[in-house]
ROMI-68118 format. One record per atom (N, C-alpha, C): residue in three letters; x, y, z. Coordinates in steps of 0.02 Angstrom, whole numbers, plus 32768, in hexadecimal, padded with zeros to 4 digits. Layout:
<recs>
alaXYZ ...
</recs>
This chain:
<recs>
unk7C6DA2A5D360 unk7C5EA25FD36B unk7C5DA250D3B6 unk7C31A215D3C4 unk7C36A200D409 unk7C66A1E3D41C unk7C8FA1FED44E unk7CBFA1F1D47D unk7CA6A1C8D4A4 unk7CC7A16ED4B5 unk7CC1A135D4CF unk7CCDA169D52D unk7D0EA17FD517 unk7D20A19ED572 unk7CE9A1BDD581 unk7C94A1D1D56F unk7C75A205D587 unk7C43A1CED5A4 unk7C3CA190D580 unk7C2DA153D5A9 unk7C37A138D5E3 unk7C7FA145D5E5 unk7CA7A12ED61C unk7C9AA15ED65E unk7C95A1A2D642 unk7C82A1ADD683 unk7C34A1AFD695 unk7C0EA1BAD660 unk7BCFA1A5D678 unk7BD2A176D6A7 unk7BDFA13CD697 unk7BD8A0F8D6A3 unk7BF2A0F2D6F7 unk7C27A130D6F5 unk7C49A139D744 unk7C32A156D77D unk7C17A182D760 unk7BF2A1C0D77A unk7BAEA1CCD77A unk7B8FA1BBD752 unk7B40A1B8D747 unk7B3EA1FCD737 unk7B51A222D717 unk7B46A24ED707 unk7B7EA272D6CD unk7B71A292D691 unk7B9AA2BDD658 unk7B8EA2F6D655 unk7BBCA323D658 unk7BABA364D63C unk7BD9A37CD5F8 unk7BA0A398D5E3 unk7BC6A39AD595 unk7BB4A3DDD56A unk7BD2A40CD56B unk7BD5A44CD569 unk7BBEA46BD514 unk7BA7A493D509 unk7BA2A4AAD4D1 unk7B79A47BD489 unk7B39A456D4A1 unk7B1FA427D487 unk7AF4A440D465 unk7ADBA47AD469 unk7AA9A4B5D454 unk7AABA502D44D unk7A9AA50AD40F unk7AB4A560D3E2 unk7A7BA57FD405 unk7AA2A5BFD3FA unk7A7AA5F4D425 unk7A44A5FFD412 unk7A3BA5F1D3D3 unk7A0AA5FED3AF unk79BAA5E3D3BE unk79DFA5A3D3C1 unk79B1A568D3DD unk799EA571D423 unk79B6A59CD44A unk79A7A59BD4A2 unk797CA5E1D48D unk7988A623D46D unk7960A64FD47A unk791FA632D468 unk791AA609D431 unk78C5A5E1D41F unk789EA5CFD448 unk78CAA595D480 unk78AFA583D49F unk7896A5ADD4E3 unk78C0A5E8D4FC unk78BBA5F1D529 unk7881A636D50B unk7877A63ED4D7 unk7847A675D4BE unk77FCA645D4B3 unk77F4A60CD4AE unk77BCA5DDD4B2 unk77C5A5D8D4F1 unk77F0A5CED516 unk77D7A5BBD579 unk77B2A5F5D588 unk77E8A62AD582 unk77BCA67CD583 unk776DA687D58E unk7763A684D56B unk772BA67DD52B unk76F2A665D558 unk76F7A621D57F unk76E1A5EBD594 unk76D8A623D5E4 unk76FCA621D5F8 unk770EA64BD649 unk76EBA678D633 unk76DEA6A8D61A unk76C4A6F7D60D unk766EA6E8D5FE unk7668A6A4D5E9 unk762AA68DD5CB unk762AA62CD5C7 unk7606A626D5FE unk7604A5E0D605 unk75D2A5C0D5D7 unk75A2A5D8D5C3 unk7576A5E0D58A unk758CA5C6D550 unk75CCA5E3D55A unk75E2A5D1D4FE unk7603A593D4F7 unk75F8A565D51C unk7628A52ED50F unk75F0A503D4E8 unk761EA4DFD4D1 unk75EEA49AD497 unk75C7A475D4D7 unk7582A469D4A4 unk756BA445D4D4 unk7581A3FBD4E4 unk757DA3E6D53A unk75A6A397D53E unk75E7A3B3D56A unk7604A3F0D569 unk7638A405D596 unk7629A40ED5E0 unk7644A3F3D60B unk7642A3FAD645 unk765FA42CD66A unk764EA463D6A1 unk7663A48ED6A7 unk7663A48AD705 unk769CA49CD720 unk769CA495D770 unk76BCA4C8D770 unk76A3A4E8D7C2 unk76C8A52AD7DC unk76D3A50ED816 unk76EAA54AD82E unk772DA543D84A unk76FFA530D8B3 unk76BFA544D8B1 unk7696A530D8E4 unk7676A4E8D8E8 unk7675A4D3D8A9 unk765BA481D89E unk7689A44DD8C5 unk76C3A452D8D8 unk76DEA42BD901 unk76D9A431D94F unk76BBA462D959 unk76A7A450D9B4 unk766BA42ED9B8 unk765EA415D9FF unk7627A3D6DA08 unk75F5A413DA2F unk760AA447DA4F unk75E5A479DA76 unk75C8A4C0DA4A unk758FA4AFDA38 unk7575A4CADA06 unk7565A523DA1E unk7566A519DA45 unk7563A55ADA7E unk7582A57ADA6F unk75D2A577DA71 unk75F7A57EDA89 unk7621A5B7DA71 unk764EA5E6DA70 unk7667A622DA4D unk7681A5FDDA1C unk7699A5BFDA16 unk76D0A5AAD9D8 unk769EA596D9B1 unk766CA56FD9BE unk762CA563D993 unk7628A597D953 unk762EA5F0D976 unk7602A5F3D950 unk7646A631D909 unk7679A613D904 unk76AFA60CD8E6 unk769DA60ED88F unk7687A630D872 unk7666A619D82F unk7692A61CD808 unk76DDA62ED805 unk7711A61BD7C8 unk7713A5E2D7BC unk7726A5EFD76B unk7703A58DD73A unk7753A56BD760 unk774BA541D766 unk778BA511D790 unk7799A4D4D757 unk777BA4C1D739 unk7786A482D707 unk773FA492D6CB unk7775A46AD687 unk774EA473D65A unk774EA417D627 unk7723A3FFD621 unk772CA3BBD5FE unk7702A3BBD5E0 unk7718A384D5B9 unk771BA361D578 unk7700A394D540 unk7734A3B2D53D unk7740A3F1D510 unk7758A3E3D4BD unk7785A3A6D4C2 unk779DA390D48D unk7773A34ED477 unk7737A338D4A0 unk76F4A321D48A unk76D3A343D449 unk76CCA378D457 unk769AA3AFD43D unk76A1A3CDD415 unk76E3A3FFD41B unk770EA42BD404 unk7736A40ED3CF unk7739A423D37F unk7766A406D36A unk77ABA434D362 unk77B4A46DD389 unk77F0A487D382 unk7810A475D3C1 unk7800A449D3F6 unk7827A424D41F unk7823A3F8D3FF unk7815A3BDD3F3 unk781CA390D3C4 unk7854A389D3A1 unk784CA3CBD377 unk78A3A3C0D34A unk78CCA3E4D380 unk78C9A404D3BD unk791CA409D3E1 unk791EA3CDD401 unk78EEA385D403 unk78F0A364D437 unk7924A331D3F1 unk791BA32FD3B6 unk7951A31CD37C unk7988A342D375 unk79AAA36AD382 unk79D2A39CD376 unk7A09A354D374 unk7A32A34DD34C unk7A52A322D346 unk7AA3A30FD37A unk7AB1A34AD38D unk7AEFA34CD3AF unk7AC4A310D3FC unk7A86A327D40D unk7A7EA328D444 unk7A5DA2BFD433 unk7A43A2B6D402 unk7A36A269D3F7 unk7A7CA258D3EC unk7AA3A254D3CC unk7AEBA241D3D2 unk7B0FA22BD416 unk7B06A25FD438 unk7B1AA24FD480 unk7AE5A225D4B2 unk7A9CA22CD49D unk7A70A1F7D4B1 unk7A7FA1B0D4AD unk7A85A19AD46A unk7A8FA16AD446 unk7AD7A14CD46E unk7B04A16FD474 unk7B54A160D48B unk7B43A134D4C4 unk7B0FA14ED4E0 unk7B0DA14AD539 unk7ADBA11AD53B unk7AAFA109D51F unk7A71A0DFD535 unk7A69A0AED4F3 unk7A77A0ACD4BA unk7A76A07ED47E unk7A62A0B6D43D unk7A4EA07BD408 unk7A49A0A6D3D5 unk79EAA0C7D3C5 unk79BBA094D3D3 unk7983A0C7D3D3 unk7974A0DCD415 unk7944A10FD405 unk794BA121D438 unk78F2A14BD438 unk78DEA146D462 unk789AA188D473 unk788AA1C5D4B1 unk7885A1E4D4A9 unk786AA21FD4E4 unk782DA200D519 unk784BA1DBD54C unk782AA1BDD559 unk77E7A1EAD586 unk781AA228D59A unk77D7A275D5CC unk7808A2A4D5BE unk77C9A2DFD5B1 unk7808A322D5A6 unk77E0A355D5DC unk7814A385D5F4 unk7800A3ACD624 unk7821A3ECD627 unk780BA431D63A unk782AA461D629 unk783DA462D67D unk7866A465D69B unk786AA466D6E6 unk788EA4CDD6E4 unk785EA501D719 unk7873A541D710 unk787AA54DD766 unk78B2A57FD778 unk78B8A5A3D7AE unk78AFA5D0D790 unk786EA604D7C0 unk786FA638D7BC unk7895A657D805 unk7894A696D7EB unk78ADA6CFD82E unk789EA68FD885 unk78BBA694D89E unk78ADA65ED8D6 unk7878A634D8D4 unk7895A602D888 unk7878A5B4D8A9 unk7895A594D8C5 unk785FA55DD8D1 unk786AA538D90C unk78B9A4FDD8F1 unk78CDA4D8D923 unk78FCA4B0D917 unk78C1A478D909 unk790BA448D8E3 unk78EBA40CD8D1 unk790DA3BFD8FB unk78F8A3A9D93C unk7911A38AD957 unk792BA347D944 unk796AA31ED94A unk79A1A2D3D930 unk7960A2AAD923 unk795FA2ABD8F5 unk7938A265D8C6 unk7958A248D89F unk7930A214D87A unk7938A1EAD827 unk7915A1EBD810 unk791FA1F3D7B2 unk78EAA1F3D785 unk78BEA1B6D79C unk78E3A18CD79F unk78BFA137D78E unk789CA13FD7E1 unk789CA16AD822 unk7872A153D83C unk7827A16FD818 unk781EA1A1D7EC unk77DDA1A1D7CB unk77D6A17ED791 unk77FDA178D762 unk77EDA15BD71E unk77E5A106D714 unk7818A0D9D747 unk7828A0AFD749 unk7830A087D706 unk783EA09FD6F1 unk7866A072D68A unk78A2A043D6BD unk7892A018D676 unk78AE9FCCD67C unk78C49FBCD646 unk78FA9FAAD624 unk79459F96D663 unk79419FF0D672 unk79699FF3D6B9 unk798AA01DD6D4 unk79B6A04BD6B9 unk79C3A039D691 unk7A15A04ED65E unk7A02A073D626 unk79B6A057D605 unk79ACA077D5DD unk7979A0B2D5DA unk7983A0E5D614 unk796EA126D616 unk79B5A15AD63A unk79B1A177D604 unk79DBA1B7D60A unk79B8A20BD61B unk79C6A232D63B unk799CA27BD630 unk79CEA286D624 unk79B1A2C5D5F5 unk79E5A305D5CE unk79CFA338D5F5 unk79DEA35AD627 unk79CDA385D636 unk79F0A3E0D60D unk79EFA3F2D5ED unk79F5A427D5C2 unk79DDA476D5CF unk7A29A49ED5EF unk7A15A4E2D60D unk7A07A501D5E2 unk79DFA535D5EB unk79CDA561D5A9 unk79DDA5A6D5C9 unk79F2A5A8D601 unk7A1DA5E8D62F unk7A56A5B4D63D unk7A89A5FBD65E unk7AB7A5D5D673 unk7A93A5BAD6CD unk7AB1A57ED6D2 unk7A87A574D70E unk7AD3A576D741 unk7AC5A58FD783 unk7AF7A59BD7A7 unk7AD8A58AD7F3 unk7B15A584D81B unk7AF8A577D853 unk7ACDA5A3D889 unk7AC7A5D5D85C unk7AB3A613D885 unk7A5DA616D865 unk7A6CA5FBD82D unk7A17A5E3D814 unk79F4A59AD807 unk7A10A56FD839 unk79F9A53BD846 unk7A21A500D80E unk7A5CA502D7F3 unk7A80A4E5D7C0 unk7A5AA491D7E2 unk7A74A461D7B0 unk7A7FA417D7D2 unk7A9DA3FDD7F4 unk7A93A3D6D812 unk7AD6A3B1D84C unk7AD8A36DD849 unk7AFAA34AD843 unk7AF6A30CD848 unk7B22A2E7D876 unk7B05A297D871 unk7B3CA28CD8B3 unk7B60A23DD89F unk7B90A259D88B unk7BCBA226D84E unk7BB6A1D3D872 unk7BA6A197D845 unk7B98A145D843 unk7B65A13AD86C unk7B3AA17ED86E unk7AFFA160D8A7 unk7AD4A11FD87E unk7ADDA13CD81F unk7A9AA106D810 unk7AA8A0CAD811 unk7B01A0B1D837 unk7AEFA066D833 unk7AD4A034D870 unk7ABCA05DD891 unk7A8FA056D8B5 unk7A44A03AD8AB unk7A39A044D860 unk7A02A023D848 unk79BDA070D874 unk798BA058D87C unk7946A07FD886 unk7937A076D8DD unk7947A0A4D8FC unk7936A0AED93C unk78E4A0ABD94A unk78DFA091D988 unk789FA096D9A0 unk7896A0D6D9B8 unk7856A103D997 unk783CA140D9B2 unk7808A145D9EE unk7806A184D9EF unk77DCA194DA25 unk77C3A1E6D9FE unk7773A1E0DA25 unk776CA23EDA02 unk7785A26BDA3A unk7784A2A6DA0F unk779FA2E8DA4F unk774FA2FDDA58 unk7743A300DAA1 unk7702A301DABF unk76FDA35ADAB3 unk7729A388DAA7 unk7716A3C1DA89 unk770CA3E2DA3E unk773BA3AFDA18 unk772DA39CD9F2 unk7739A374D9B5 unk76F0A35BD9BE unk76E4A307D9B2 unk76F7A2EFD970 unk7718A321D92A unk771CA31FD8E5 unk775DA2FED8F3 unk778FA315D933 unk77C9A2F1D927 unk77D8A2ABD94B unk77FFA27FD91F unk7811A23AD940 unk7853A24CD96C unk7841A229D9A9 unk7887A235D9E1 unk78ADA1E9D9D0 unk78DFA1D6D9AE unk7901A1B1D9AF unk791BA188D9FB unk7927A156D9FE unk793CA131DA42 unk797FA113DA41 unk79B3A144DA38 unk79EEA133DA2A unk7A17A117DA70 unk79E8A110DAAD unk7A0FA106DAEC unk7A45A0D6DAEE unk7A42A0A3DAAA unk7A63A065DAC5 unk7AABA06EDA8C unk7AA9A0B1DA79 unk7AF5A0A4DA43 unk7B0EA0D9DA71 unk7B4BA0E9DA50 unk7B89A117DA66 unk7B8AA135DA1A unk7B77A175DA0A unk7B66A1A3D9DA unk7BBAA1DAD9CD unk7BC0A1DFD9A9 unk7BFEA21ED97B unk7BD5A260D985 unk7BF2A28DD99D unk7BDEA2CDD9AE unk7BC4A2D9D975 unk7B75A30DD970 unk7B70A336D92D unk7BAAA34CD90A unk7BA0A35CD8BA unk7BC4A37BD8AA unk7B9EA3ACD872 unk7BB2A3F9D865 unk7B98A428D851 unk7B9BA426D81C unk7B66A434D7DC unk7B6BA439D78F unk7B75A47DD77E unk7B91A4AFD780 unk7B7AA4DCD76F unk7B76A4DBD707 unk7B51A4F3D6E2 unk7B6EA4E4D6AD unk7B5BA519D67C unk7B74A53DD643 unk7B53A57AD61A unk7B18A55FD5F2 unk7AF8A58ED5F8 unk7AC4A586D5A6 unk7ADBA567D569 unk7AABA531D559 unk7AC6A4F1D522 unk7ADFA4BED52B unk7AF0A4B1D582 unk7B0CA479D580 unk7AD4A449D58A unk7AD2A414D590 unk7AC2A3DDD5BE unk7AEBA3AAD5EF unk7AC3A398D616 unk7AD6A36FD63D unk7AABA31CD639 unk7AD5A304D652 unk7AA3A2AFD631 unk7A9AA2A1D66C unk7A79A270D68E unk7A73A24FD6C7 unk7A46A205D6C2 unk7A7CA1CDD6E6 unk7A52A17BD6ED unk7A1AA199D70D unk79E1A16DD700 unk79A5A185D732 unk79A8A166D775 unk79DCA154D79C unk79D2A137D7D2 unk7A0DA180D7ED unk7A2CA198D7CE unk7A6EA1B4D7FF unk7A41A1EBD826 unk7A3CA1FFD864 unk7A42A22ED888 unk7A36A26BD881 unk7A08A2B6D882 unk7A28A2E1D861 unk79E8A31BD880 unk7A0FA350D88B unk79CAA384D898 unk79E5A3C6D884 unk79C0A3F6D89B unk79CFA44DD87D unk79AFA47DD8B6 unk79D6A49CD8BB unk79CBA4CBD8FD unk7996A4FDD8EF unk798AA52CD913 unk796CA573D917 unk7982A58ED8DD unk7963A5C7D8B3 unk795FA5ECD87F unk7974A63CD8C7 unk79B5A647D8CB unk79BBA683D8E8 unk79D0A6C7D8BF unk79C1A6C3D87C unk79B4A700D84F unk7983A715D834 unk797EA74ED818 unk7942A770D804 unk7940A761D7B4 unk7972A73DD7A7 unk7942A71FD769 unk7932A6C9D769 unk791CA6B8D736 unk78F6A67CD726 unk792DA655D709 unk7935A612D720 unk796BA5CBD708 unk7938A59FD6F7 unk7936A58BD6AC unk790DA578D67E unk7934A541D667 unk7925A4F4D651 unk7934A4D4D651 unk790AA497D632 unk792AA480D5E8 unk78E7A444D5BE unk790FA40AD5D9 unk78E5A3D6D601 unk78FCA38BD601 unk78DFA36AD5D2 unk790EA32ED5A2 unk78F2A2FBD584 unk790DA2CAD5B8 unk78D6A298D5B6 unk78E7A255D5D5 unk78DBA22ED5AD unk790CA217D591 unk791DA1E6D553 unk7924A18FD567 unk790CA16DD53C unk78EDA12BD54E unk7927A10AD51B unk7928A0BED507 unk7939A09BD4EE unk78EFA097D4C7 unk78F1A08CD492 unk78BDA08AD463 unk7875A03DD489 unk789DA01ED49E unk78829FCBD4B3 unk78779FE1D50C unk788FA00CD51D unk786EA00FD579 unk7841A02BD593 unk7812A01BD5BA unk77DCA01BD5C8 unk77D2A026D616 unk77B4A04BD638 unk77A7A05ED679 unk778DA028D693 unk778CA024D6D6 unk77689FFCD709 unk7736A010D721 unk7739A03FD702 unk76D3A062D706 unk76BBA065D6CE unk7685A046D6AD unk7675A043D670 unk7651A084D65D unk763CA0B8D677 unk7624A0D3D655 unk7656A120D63B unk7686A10FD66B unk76CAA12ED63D unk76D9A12BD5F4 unk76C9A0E1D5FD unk76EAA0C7D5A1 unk76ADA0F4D572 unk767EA100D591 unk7639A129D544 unk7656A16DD56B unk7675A17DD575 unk768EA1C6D570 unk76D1A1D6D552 unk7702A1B3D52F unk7726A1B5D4F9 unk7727A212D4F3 unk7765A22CD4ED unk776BA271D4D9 unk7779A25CD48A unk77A7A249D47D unk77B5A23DD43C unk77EBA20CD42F unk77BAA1EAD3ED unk77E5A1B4D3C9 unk780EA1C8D3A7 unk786DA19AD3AD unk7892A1B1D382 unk788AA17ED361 unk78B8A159D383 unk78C1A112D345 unk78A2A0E5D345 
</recs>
């Protein structure tokens, strides 16, 4: 059952980690469909979006340009109906539900992967891309399907940044996929490191703070985000709302 204290610290921290939310069983699936996808980009349902790991520089030239490991995989649980049912796996709506109300929808799903030295992912917020309204009612599940460690780019977060509400961005002029937050005018809580095993998840407000370093191993840190909605919230970009991953309630 949901524990009120796992609220509490959400609510403190902008961020949960919550260990052992997913059977092994269920991670080799998924990570044998990511597989699958990486070895053969071909095979994904059609409607899946596929980025490597060179699509984020603005210098097309450039040696990092030409980087072709898949770097992100979406709206997978659009398409796919065996994400679909892990995006129901019930332990993991339970703890949705605890944290954000009782219905609830997938509001974007994304496979986020380090391969062998990817790139870091520089201090952002969900909500500076998604912008859902109210504020409160978007949660990500971010869900390791390796163990993710700091030596392969684990999560970091940076404890009550989201009550700060949605920073004004700026792009990185190298590259332009990421939002540079404009935190000049607060006094910020040092990062702090997630490391966490295979199966857990981690939750995060979409305003708190949060990035992932360099991939400095030779294997791959694989990783399904749901970004879970309140059934009734709706982006500030409308054409977010006709991209719906999936309806729960």
């Amino acid at each position: 059952m949901f524990d009120s204290s796992l609220k509490s610290k959400y609510d403190s921290q902008g961020f949960l980690v919550v260990e052992d939310v997913f059977e092994q069983t269920d991670l080799v699936q998924m990570r044998e469909l990511i597989d699958r996808i990486v070895q053969n980009p071909d095979s994904a349902p059609d409607g899946v979006q596929i980025s490597r790991e060179g699509d984020t520089v603005a210098d097309k030239n450039s040696d990092a340009a030409q980087h072709t490991d898949i770097r992100g995989i979406a709206f997978m649980a659009r398409f796919d109906p065996r994400f679909q049912s892990f995006a129901r796996n019930p332990k993991l709506l339970e703890l949705v539900r605890g944290l954000i109300g009782p219905r609830v929808k997938v509001f974007r799903d994304q496979m986020l992967l380090k391969p062998p030295g990817g790139q870091a992912k520089p201090l952002h917020q969900d909500h500076s891309y998604f912008r859902v309204q109210p504020e409160n009612d978007l949660v990500t599940a971010w869900i390791a399907l390796d163990d993710a460690t700091p030596e392969n780019g684990c999560m970091c977060y940076v404890p009550g940044s989201h009550r700060y509400g949605i920073f004004e961005i700026t792009s990185d002029p190298d590259r332009p996929v990421h939002h540079v937050p404009d935190t000049s005018q607060v006094t910020l809580e040092e990062p702090v490191s997630c490391p966490v095993p295979a199966g857990s998840v981690i939750f995060h407000h979409g305003c708190v703070l949060h990035n992932s370093e360099i991939n400095r191993t030779e294997t791959w840190r694989k990783a399904v985000i749901f970004h879970f909605s309140t059934s009734d919230a709706k982006s500030e970009n409308e054409p977010l709302n006709n991209q719906i991953s999936l309806e729960i309630d």
